[in-house]
PDB file of the backbone (N, CA, C, O) and the ligand in Angstrom, with CONECT records:
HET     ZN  A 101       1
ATOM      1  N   UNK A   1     163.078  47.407  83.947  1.00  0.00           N
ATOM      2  CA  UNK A   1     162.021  47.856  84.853  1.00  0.00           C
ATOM      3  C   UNK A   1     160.855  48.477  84.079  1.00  0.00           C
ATOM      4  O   UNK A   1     159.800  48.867  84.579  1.00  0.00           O
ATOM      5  N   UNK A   2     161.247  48.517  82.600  1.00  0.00           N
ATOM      6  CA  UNK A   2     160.063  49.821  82.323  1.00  0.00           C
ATOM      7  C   UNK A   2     159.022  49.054  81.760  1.00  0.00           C
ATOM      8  O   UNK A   2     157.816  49.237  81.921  1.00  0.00           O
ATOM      9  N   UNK A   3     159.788  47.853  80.835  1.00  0.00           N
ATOM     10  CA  UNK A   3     159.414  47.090  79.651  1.00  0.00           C
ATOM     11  C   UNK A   3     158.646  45.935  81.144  1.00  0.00           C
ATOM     12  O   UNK A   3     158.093  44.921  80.718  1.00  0.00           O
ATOM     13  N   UNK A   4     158.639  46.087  82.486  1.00  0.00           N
ATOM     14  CA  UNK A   4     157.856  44.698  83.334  1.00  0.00           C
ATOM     15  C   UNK A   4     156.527  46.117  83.257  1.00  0.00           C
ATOM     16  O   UNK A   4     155.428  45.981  82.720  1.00  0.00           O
ATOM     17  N   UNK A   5     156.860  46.969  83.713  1.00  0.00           N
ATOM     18  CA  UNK A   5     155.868  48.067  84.001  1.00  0.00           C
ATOM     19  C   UNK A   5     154.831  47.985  83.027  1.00  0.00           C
ATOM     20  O   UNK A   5     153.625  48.151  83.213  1.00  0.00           O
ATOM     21  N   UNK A   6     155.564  47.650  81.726  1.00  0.00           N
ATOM     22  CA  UNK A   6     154.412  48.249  80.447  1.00  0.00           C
ATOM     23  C   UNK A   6     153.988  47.031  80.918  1.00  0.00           C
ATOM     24  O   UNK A   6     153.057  47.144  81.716  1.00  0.00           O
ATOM     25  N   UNK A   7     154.460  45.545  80.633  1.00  0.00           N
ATOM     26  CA  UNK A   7     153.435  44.876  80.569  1.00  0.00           C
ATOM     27  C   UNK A   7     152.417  43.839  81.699  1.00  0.00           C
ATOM     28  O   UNK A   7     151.837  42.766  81.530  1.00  0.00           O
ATOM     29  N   UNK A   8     152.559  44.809  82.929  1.00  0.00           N
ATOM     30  CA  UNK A   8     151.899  44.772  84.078  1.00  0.00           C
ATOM     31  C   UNK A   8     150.854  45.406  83.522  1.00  0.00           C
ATOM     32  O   UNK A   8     149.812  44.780  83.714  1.00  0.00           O
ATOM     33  N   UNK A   9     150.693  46.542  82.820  1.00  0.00           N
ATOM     34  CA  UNK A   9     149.520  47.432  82.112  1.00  0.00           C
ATOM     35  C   UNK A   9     149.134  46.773  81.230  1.00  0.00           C
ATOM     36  O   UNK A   9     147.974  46.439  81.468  1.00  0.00           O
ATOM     37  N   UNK A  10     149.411  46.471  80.504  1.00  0.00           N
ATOM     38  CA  UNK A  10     148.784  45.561  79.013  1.00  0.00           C
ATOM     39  C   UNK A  10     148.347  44.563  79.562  1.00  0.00           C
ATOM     40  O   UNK A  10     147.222  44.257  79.168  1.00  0.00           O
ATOM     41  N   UNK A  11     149.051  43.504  80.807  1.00  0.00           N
ATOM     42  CA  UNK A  11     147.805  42.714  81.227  1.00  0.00           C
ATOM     43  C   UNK A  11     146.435  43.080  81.684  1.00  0.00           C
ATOM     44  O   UNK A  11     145.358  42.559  81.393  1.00  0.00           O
ATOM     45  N   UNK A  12     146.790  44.397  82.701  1.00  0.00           N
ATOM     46  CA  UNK A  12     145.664  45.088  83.349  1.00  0.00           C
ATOM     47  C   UNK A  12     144.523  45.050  82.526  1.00  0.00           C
ATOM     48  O   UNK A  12     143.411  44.637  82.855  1.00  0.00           O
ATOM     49  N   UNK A  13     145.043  45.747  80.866  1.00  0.00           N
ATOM     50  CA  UNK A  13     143.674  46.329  80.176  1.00  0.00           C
ATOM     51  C   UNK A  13     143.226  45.137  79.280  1.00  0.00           C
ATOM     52  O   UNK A  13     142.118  45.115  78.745  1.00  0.00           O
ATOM     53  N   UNK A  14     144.084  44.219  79.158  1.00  0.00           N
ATOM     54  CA  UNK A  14     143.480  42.492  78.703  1.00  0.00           C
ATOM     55  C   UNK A  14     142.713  42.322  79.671  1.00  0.00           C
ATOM     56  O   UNK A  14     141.632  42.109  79.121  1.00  0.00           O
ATOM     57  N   UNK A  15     142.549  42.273  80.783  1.00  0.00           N
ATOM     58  CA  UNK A  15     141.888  41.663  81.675  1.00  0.00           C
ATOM     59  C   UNK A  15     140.311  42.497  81.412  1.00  0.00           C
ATOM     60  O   UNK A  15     139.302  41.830  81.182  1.00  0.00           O
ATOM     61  N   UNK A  16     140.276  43.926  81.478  1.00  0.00           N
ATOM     62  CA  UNK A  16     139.605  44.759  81.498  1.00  0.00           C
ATOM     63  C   UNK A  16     138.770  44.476  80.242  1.00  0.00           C
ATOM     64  O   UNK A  16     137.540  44.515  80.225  1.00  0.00           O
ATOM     65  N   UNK A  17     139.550  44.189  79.201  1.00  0.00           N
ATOM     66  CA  UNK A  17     139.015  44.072  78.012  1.00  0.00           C
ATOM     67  C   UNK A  17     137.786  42.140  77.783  1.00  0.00           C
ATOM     68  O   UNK A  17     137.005  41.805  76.893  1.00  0.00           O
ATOM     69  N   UNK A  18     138.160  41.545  78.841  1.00  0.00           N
ATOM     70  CA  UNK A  18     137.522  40.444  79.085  1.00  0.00           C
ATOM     71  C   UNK A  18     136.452  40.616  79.977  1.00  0.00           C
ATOM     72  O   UNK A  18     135.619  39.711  80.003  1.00  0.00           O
ATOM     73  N   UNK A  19     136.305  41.531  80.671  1.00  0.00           N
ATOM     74  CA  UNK A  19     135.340  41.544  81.614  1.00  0.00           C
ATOM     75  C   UNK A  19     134.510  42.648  80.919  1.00  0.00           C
ATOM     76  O   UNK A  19     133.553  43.093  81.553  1.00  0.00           O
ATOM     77  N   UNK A  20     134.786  43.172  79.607  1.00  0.00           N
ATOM     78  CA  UNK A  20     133.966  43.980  79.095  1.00  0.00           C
ATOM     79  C   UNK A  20     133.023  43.070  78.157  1.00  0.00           C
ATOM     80  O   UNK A  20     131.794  43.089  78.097  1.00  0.00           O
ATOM     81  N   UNK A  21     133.956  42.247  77.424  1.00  0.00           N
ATOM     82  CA  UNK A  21     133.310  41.536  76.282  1.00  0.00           C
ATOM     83  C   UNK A  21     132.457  40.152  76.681  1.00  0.00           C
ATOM     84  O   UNK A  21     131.775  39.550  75.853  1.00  0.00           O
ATOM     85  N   UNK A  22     132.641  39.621  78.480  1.00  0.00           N
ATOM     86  CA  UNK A  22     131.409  39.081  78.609  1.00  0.00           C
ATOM     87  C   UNK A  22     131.153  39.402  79.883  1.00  0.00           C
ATOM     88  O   UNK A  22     131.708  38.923  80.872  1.00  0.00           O
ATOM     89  N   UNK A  23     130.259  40.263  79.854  1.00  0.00           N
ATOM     90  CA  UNK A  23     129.456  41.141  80.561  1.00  0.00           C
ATOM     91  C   UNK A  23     128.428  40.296  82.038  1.00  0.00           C
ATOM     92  O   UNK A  23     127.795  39.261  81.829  1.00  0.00           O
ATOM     93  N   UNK A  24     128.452  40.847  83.156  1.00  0.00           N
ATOM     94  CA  UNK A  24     127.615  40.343  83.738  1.00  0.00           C
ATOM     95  C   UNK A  24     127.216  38.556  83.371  1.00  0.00           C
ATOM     96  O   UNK A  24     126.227  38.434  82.647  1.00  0.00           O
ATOM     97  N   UNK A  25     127.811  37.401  83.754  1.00  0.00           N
ATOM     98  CA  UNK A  25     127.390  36.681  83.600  1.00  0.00           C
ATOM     99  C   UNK A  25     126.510  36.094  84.829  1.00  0.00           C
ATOM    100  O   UNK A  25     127.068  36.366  85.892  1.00  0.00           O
ATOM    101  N   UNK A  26     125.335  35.390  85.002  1.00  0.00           N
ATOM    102  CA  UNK A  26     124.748  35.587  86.384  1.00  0.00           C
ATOM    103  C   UNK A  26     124.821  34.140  86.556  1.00  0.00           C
ATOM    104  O   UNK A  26     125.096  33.315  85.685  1.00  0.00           O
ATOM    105  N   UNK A  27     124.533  33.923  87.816  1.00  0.00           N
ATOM    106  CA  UNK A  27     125.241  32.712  88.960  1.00  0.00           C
ATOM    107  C   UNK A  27     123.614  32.117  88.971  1.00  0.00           C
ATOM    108  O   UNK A  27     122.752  32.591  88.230  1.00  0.00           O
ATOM    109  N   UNK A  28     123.352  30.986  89.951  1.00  0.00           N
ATOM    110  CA  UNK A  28     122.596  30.165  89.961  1.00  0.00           C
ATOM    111  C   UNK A  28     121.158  31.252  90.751  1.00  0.00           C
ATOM    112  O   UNK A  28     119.946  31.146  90.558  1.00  0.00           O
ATOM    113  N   UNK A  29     121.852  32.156  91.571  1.00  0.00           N
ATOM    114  CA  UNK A  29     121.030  33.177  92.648  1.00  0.00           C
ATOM    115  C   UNK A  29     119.938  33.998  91.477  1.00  0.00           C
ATOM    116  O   UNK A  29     118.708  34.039  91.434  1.00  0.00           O
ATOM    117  N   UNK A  30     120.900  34.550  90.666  1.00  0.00           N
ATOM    118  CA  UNK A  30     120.367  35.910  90.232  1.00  0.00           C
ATOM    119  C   UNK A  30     119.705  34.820  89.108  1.00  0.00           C
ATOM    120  O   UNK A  30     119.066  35.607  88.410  1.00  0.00           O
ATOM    121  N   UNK A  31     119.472  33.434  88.503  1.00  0.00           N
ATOM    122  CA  UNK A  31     118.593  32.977  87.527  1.00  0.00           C
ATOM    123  C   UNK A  31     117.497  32.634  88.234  1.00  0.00           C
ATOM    124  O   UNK A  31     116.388  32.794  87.725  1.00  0.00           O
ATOM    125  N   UNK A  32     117.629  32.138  89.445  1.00  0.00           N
ATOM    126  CA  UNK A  32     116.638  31.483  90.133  1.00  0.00           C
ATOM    127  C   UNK A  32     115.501  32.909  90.714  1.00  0.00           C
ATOM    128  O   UNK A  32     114.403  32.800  91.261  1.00  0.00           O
ATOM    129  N   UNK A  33     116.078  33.875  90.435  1.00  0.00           N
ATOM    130  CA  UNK A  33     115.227  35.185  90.813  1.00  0.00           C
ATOM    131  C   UNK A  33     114.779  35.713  89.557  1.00  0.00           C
ATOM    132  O   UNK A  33     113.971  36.638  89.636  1.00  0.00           O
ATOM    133  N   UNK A  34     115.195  35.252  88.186  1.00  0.00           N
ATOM    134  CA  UNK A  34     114.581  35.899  87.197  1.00  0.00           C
ATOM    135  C   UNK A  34     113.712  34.938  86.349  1.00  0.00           C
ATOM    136  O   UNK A  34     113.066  35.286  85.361  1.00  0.00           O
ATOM    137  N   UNK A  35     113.787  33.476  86.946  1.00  0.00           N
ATOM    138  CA  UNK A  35     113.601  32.245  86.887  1.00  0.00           C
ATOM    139  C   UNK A  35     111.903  32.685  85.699  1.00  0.00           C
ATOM    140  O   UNK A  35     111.640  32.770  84.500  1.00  0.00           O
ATOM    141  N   UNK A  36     111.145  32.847  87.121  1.00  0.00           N
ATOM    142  CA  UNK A  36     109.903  32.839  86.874  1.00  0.00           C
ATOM    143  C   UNK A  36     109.603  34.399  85.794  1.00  0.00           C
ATOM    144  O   UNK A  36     108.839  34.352  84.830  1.00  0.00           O
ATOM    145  N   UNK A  37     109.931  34.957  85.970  1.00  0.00           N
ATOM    146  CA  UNK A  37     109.466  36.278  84.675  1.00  0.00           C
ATOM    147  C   UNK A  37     109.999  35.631  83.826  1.00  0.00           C
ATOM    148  O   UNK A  37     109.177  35.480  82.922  1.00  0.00           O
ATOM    149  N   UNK A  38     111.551  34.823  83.432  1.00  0.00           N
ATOM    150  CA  UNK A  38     111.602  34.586  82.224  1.00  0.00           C
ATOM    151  C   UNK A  38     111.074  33.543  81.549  1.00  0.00           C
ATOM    152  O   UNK A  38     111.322  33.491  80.344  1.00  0.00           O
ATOM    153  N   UNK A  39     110.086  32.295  82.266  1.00  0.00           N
ATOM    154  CA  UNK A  39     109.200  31.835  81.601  1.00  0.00           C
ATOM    155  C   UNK A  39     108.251  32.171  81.345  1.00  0.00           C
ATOM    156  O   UNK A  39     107.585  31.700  80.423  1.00  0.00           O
ATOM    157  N   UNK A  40     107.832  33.279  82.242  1.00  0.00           N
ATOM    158  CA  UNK A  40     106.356  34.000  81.746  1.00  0.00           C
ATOM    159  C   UNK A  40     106.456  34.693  80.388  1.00  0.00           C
ATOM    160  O   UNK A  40     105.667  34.653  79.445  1.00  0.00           O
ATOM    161  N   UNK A  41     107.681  35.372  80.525  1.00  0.00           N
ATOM    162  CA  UNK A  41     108.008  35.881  79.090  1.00  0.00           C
ATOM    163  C   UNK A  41     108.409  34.515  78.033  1.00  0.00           C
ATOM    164  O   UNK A  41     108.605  34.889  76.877  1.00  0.00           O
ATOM    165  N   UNK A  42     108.496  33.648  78.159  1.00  0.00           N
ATOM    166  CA  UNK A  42     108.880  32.609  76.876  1.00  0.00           C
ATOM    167  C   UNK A  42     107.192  32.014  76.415  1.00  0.00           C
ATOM    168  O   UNK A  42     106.827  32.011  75.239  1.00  0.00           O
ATOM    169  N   UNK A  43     106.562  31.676  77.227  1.00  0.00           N
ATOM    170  CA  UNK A  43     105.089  31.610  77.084  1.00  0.00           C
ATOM    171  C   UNK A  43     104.792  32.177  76.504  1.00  0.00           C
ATOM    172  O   UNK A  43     104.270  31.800  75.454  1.00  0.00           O
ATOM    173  N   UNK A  44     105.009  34.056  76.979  1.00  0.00           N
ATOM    174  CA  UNK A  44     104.025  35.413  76.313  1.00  0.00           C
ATOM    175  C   UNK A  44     104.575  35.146  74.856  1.00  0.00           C
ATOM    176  O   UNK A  44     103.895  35.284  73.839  1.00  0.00           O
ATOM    177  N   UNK A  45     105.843  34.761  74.889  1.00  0.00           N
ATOM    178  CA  UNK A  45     106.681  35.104  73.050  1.00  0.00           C
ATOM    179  C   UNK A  45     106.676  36.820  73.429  1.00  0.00           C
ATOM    180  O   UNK A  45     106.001  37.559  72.714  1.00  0.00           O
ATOM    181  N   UNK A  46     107.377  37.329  74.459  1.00  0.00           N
ATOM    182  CA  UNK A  46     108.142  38.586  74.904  1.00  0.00           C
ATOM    183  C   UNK A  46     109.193  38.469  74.042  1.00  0.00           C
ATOM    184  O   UNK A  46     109.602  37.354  73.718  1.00  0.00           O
ATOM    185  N   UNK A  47     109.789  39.689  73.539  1.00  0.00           N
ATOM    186  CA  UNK A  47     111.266  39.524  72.750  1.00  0.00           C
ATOM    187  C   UNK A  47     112.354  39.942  73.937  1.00  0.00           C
ATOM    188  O   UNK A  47     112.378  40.697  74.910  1.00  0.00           O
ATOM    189  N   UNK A  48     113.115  39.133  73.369  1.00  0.00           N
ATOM    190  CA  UNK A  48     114.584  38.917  74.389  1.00  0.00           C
ATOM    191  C   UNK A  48     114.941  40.364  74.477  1.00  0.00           C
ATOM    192  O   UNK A  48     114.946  41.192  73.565  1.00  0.00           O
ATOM    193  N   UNK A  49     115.372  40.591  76.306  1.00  0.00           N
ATOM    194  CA  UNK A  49     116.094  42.060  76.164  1.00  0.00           C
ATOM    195  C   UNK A  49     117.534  41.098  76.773  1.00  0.00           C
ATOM    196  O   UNK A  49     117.973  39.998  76.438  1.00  0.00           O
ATOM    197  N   UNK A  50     117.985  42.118  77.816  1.00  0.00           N
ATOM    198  CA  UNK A  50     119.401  41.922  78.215  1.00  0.00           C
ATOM    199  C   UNK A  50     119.089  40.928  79.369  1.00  0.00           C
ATOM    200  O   UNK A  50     119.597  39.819  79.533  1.00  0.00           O
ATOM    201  N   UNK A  51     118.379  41.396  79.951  1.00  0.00           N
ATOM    202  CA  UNK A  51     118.327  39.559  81.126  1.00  0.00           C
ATOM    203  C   UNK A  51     117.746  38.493  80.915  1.00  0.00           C
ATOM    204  O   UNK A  51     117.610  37.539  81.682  1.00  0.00           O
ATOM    205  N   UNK A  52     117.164  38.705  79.226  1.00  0.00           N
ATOM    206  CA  UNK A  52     116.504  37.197  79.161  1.00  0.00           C
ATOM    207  C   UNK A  52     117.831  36.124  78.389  1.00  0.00           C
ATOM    208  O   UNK A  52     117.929  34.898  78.336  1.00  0.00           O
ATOM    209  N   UNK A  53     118.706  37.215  77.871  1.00  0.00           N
ATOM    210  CA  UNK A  53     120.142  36.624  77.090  1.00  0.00           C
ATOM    211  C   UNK A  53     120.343  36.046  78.637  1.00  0.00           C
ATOM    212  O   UNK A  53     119.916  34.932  78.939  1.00  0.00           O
ATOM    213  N   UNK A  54     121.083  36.967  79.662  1.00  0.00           N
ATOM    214  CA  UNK A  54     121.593  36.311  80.300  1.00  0.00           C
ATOM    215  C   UNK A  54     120.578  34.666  81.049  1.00  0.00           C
ATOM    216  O   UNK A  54     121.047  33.528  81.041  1.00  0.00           O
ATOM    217  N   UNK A  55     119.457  34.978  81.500  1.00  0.00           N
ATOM    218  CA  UNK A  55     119.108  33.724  82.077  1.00  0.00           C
ATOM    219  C   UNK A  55     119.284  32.336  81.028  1.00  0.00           C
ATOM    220  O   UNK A  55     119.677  31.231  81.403  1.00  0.00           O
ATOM    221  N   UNK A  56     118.872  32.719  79.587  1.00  0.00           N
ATOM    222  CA  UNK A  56     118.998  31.940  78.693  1.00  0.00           C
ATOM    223  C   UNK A  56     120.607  31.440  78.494  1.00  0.00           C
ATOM    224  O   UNK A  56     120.317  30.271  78.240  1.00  0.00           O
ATOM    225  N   UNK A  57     121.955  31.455  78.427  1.00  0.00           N
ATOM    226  CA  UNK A  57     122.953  31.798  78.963  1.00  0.00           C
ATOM    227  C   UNK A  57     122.855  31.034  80.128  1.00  0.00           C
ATOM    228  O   UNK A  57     122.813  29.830  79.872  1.00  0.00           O
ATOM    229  N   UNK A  58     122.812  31.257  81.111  1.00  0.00           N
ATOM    230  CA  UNK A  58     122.496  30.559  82.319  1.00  0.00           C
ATOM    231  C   UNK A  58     122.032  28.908  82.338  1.00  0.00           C
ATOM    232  O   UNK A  58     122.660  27.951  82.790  1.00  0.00           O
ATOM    233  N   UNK A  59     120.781  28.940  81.718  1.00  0.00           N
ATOM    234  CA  UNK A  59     120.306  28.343  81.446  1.00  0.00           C
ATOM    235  C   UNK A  59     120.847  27.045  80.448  1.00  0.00           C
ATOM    236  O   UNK A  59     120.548  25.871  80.668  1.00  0.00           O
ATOM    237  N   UNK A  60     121.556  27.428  79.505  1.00  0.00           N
ATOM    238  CA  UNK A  60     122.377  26.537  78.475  1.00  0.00           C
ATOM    239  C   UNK A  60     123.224  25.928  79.078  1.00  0.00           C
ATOM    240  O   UNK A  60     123.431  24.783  78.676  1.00  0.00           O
ATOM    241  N   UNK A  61     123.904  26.346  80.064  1.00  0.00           N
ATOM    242  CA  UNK A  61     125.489  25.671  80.702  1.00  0.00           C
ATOM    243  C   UNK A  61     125.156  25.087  82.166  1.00  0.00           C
ATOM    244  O   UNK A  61     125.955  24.363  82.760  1.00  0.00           O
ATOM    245  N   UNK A  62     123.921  25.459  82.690  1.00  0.00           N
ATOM    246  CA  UNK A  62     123.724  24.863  84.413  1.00  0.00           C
ATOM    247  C   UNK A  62     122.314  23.927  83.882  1.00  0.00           C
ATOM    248  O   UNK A  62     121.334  24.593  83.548  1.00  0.00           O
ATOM    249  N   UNK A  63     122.224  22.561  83.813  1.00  0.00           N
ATOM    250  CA  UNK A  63     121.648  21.471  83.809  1.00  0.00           C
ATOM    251  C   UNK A  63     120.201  21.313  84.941  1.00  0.00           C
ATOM    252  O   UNK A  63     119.094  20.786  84.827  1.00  0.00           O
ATOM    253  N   UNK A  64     120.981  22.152  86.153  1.00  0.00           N
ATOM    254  CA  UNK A  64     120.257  22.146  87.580  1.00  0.00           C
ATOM    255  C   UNK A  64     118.924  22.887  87.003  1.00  0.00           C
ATOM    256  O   UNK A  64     117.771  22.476  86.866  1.00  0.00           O
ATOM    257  N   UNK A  65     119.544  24.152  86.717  1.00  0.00           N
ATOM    258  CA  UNK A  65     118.937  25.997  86.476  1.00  0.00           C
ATOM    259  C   UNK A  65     117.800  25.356  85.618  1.00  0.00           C
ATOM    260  O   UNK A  65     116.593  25.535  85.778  1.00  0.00           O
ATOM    261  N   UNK A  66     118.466  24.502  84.591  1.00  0.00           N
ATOM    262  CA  UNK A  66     117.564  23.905  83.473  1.00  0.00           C
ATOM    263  C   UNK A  66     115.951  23.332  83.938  1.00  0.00           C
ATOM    264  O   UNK A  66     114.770  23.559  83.675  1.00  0.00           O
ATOM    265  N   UNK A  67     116.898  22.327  84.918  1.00  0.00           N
ATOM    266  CA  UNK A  67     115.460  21.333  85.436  1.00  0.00           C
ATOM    267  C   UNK A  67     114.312  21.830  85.792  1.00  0.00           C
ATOM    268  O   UNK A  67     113.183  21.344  85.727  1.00  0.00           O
ATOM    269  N   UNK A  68     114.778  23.090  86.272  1.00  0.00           N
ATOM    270  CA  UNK A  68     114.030  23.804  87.324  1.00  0.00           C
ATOM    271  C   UNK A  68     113.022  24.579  86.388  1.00  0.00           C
ATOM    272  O   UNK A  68     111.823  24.312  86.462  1.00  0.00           O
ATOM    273  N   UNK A  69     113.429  25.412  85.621  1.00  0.00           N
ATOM    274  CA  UNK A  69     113.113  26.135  84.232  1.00  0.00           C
ATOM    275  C   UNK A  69     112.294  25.374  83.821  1.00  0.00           C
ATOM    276  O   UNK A  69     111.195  25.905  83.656  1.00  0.00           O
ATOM    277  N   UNK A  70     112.367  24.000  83.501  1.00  0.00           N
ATOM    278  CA  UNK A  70     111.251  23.636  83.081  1.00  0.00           C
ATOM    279  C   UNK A  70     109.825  22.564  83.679  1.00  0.00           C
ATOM    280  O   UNK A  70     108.707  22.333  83.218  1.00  0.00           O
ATOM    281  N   UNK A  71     110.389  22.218  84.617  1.00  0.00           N
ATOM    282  CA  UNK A  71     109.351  22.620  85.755  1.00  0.00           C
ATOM    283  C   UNK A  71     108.297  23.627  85.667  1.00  0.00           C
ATOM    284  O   UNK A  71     107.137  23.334  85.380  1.00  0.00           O
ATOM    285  N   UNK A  72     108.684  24.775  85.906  1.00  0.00           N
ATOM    286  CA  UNK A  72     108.172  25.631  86.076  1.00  0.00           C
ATOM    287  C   UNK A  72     107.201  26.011  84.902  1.00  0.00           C
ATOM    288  O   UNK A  72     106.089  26.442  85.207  1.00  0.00           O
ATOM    289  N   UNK A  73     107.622  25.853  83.290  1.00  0.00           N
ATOM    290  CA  UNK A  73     107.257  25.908  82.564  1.00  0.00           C
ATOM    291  C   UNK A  73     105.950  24.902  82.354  1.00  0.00           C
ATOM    292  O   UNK A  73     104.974  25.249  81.689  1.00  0.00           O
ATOM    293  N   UNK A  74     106.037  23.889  82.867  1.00  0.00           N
ATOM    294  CA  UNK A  74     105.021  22.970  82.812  1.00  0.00           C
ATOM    295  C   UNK A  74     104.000  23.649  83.923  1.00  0.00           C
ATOM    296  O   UNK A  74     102.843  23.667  83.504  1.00  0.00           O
ATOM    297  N   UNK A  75     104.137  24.114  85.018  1.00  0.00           N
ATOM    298  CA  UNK A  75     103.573  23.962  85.735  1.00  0.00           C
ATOM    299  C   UNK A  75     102.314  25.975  85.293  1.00  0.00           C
ATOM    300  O   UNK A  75     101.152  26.274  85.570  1.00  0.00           O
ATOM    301  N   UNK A  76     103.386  26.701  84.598  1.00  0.00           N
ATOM    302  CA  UNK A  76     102.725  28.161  84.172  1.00  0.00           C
ATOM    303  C   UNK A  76     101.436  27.669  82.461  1.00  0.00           C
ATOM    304  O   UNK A  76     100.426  28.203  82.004  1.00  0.00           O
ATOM    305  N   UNK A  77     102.137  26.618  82.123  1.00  0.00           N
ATOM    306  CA  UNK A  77     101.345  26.609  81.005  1.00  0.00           C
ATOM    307  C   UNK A  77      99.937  25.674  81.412  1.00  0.00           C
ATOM    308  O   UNK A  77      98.872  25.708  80.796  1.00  0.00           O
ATOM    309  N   UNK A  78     100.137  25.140  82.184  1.00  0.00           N
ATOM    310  CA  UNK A  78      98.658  24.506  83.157  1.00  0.00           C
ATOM    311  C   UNK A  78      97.816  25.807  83.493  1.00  0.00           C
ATOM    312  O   UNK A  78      96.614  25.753  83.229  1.00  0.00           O
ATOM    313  N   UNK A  79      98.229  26.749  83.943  1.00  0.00           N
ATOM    314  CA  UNK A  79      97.692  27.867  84.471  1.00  0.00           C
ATOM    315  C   UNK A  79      97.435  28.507  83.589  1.00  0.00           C
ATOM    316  O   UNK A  79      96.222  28.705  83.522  1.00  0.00           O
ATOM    317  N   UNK A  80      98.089  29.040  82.699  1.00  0.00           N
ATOM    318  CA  UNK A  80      97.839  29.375  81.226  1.00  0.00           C
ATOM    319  C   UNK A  80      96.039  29.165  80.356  1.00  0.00           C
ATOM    320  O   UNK A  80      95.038  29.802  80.028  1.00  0.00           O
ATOM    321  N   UNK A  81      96.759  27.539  80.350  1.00  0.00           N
ATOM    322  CA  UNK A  81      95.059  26.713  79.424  1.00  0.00           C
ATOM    323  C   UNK A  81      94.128  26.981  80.659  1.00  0.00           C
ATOM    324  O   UNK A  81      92.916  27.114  80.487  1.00  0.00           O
ATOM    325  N   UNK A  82      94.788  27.071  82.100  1.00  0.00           N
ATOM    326  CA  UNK A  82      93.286  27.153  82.892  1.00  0.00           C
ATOM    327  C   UNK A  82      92.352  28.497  82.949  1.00  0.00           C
ATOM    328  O   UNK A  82      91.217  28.558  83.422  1.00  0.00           O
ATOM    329  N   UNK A  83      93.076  29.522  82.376  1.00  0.00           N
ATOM    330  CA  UNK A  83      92.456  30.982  82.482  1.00  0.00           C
ATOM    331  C   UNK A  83      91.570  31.052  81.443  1.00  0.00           C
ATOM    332  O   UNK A  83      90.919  32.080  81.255  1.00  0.00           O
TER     333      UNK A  83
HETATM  334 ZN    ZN A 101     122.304  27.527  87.714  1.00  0.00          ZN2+
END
């Protein structure tokens, strides 16, 4: 009983220890809302903080997130040369 106990706990803090080491990973919602600042910032050449890892992240593994990303990118750097 003691030796299931311990390692009911040692899974616990494995688990704990995975949700520490990758942090906040964000879903299709929370890129598509940071969508547009983080091309404004790839344009500006802004240096990466903590949500441009994650959209970038995002961005590498969802194809969709991608398309869209650069879309958008085409469409800010038109606006860009037009100012
Ligand atoms: Zn996505």
């Amino acid at each position: 009983m003691m030796s299931t106990k311990l390692r009911v706990e040692q899974v616990r803090s494995l688990i704990i220890d995975v949700v520490h080491t990758q942090p906040d990973e964000i879903g299709c919602d929370e890129c598509a809302a940071l969508l547009c600042a983080y091309a404004e910032c790839c344009l500006l050449g802004s240096p990466a903080s903590e949500w441009t890892v994650h959209v970038e992240q995002h961005l590498a593994q969802c194809p969709c997130c991608r398309q869209e990303f650069e879309a958008l990118l085409v469409i800010l750097r038109t606006t860009v040369e037009e100012l």
